[in-house]
PDB file of N, CA, C, O and CB in Angstrom:
ATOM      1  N   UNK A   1      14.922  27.422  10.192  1.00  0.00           N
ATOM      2  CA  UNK A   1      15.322  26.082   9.739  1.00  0.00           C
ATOM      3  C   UNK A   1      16.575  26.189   8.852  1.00  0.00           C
ATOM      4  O   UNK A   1      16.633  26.972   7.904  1.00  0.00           O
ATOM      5  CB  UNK A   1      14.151  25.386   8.958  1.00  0.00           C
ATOM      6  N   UNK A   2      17.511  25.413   9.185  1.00  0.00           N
ATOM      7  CA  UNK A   2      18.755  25.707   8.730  1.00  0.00           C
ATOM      8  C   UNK A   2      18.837  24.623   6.968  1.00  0.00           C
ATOM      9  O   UNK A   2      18.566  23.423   6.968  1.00  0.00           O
ATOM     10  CB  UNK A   2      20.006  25.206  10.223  1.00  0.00           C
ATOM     11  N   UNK A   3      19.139  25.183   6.026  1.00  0.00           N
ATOM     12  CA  UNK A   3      19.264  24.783   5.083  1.00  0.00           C
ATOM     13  C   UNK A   3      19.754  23.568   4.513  1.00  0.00           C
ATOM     14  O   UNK A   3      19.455  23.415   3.329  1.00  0.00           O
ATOM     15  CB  UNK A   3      19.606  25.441   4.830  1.00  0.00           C
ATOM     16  N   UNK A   4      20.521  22.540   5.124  1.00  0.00           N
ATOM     17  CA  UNK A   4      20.683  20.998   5.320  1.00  0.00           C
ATOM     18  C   UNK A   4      19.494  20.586   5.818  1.00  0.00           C
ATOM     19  O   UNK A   4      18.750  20.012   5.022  1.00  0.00           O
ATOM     20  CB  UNK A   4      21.819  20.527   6.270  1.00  0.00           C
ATOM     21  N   UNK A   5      19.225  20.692   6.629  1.00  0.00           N
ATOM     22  CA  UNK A   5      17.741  19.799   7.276  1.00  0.00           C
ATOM     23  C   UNK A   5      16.674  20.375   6.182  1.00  0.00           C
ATOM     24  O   UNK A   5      15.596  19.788   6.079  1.00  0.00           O
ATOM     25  CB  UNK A   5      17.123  20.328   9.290  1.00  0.00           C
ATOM     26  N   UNK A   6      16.861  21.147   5.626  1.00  0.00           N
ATOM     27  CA  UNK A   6      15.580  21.430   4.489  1.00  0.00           C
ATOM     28  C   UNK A   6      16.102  20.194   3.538  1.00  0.00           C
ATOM     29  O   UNK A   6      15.424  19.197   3.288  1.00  0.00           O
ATOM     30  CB  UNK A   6      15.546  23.314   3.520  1.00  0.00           C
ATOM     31  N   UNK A   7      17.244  20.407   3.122  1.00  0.00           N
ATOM     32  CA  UNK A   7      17.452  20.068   1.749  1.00  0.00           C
ATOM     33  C   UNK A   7      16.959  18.148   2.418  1.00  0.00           C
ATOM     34  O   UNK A   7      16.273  17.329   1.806  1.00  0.00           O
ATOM     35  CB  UNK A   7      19.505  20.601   0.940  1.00  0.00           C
ATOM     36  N   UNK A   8      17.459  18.020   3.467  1.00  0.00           N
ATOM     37  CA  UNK A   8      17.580  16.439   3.645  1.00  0.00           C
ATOM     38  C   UNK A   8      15.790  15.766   3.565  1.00  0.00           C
ATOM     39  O   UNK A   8      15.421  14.703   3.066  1.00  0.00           O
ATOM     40  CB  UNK A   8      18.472  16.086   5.485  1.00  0.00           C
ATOM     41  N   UNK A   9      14.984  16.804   4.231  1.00  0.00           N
ATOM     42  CA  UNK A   9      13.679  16.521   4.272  1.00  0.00           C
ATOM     43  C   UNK A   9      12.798  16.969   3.012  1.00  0.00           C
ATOM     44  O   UNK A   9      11.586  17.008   2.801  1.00  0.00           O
ATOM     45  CB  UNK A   9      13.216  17.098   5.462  1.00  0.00           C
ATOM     46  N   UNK A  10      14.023  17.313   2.215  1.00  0.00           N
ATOM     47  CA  UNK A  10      12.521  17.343   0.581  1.00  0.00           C
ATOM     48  C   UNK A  10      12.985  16.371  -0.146  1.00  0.00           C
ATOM     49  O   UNK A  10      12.509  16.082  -1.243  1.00  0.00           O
ATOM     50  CB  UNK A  10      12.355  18.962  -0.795  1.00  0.00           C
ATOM     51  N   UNK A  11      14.147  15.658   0.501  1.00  0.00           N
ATOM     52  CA  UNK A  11      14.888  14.260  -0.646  1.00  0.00           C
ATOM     53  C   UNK A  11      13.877  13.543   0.090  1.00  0.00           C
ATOM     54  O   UNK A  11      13.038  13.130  -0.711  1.00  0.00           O
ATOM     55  CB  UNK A  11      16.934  13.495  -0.561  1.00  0.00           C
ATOM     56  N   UNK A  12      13.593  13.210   1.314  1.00  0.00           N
ATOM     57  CA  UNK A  12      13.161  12.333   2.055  1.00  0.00           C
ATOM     58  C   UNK A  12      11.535  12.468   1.291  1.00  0.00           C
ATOM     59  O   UNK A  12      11.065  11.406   0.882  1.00  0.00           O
ATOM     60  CB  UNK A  12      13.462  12.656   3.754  1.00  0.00           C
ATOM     61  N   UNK A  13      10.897  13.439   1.149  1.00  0.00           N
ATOM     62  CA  UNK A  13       9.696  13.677   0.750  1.00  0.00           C
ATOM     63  C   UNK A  13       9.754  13.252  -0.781  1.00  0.00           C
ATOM     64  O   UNK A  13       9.077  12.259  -1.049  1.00  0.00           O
ATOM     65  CB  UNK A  13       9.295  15.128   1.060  1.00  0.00           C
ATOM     66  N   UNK A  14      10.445  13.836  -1.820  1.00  0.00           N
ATOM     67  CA  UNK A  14      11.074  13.480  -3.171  1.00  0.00           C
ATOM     68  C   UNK A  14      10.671  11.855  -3.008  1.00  0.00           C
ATOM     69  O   UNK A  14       9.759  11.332  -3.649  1.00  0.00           O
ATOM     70  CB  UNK A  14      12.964  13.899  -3.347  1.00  0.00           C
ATOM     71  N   UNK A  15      11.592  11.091  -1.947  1.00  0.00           N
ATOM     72  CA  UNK A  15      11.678   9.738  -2.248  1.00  0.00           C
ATOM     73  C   UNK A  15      10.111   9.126  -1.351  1.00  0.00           C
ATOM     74  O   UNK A  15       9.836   7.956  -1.086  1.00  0.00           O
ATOM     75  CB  UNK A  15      13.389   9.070  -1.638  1.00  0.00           C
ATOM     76  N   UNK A  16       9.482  10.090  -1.113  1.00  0.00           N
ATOM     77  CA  UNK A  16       8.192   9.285  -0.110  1.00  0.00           C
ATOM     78  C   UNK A  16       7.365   9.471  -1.232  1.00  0.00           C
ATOM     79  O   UNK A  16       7.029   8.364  -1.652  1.00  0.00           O
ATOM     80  CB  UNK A  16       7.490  10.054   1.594  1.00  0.00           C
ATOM     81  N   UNK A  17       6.842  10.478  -1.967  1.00  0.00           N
ATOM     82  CA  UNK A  17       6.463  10.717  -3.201  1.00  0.00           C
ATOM     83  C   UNK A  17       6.864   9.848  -4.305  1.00  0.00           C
ATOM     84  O   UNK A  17       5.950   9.550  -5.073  1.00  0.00           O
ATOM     85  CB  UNK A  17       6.808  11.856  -3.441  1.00  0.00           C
ATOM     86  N   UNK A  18       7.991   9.386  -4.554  1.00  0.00           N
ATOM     87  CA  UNK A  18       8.523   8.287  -5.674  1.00  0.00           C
ATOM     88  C   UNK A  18       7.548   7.264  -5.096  1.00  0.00           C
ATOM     89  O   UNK A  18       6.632   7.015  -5.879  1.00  0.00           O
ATOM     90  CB  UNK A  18      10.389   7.759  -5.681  1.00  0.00           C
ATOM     91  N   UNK A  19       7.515   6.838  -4.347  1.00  0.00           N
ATOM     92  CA  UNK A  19       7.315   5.597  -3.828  1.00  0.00           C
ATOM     93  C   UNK A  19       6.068   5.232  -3.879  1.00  0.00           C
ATOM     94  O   UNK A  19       5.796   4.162  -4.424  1.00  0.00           O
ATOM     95  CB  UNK A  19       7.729   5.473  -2.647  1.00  0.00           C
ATOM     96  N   UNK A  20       4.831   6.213  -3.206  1.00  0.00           N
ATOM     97  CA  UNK A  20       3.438   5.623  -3.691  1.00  0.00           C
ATOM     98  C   UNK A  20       3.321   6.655  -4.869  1.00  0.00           C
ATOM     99  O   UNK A  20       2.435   7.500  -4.743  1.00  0.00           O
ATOM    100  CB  UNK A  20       2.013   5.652  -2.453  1.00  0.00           C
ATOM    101  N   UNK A  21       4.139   6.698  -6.051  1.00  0.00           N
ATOM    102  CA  UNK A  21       3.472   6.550  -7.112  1.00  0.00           C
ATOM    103  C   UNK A  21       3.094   8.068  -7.625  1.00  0.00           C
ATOM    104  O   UNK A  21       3.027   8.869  -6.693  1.00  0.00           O
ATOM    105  CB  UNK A  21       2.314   5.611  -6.814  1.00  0.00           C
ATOM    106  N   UNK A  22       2.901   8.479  -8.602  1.00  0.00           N
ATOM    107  CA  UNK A  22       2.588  10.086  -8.964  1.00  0.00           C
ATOM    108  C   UNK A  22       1.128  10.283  -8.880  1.00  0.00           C
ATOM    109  O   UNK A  22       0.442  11.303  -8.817  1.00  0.00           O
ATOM    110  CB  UNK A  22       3.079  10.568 -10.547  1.00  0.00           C
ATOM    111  N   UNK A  23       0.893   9.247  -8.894  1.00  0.00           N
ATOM    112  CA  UNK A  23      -0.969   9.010  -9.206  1.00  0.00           C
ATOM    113  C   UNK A  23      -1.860   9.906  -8.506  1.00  0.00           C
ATOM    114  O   UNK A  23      -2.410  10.971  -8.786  1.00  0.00           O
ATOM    115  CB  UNK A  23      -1.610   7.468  -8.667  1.00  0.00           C
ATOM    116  N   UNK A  24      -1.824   9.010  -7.343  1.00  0.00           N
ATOM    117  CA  UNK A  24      -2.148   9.859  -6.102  1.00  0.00           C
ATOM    118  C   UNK A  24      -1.893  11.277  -5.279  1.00  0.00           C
ATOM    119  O   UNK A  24      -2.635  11.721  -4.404  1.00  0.00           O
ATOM    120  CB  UNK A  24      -1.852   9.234  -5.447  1.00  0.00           C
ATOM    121  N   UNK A  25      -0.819  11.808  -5.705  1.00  0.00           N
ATOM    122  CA  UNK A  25      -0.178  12.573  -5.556  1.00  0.00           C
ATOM    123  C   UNK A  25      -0.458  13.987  -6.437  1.00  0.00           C
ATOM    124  O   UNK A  25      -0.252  15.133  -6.040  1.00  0.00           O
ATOM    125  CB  UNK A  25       0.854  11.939  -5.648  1.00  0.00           C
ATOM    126  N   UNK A  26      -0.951  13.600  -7.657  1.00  0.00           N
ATOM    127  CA  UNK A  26      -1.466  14.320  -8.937  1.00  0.00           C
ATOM    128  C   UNK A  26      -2.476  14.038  -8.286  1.00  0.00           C
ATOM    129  O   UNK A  26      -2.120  14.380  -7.159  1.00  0.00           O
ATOM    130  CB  UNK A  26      -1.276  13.933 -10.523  1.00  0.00           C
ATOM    131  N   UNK A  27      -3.821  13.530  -8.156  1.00  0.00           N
ATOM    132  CA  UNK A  27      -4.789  13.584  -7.787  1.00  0.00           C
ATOM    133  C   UNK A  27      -5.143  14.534  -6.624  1.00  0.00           C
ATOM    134  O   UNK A  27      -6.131  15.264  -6.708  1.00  0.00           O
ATOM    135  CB  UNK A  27      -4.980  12.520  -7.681  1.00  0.00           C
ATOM    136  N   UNK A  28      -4.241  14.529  -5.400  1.00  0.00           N
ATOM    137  CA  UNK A  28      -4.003  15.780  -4.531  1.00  0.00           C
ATOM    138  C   UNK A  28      -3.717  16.866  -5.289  1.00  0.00           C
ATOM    139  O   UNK A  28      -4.455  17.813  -5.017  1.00  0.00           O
ATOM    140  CB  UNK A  28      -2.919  15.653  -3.569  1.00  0.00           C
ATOM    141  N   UNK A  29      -2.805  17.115  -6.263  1.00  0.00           N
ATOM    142  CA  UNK A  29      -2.303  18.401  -6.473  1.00  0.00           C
ATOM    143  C   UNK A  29      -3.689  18.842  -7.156  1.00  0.00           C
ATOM    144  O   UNK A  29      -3.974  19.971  -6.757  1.00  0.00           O
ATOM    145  CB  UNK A  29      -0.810  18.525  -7.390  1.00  0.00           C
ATOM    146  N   UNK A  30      -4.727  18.294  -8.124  1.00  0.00           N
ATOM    147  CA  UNK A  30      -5.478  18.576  -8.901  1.00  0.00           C
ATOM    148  C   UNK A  30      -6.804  19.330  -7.825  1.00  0.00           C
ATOM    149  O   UNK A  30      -7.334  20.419  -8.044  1.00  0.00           O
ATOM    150  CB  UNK A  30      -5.706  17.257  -9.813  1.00  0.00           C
ATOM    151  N   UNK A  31      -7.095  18.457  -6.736  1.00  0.00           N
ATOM    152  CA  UNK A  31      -7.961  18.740  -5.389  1.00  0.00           C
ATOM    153  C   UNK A  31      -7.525  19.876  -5.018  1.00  0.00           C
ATOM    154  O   UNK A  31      -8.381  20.756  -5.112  1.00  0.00           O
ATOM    155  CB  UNK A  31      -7.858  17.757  -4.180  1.00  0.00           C
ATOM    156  N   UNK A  32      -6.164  20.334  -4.491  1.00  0.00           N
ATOM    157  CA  UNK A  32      -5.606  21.033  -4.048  1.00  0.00           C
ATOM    158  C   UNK A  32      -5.890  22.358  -4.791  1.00  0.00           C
ATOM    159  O   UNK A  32      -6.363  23.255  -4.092  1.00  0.00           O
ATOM    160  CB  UNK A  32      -4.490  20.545  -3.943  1.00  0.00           C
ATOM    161  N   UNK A  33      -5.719  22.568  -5.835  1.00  0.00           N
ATOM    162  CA  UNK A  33      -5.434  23.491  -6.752  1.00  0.00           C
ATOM    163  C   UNK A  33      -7.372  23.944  -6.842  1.00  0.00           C
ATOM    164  O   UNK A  33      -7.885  24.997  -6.464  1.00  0.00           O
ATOM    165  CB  UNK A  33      -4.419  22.720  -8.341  1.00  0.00           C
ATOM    166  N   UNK A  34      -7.976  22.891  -7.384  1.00  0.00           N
ATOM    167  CA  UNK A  34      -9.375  23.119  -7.133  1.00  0.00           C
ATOM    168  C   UNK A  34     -10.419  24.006  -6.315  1.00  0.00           C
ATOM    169  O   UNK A  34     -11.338  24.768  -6.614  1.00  0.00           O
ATOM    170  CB  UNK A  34      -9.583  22.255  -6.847  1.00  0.00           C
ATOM    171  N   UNK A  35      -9.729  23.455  -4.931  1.00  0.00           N
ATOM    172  CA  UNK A  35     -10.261  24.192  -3.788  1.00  0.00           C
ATOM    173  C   UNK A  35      -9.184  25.669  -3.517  1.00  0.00           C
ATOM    174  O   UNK A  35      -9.795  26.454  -2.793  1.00  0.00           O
ATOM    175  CB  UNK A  35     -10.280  23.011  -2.365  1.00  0.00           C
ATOM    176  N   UNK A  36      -8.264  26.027  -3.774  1.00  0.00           N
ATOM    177  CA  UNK A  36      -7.694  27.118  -3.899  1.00  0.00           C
ATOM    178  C   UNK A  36      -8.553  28.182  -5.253  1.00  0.00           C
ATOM    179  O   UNK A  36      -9.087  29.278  -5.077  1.00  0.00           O
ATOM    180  CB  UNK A  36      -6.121  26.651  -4.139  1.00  0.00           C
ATOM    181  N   UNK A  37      -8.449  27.480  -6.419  1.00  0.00           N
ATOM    182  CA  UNK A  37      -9.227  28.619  -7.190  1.00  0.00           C
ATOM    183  C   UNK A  37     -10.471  29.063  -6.954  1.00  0.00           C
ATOM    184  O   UNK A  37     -10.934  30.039  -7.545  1.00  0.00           O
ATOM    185  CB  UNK A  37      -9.353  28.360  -8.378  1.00  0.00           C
ATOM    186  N   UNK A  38     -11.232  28.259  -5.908  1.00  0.00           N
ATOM    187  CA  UNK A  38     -12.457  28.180  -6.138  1.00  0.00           C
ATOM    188  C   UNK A  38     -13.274  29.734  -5.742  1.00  0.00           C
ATOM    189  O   UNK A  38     -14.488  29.852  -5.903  1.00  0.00           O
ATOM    190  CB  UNK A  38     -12.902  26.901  -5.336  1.00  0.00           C
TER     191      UNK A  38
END
């Protein structure tokens, strides 16, 4: 994967993430992290 199409698809993600909010998003990372230490 060539390094423009990265950079363009983590702004795109960056701004999909802005958008619904940190809330939810923190709530995944917290799940996420959960089931990894477990």
């Amino acid at each position: 994967m060539d390094p423009e199409k990265e950079k363009e698809l983590g702004k795109r993600l960056y701004v999909l993430i802005r958008k619904i909010a940190p809330l939810p998003f923190l709530f995944f990372l917290v799940l996420f992290f959960y089931l990894m230490l477990r």
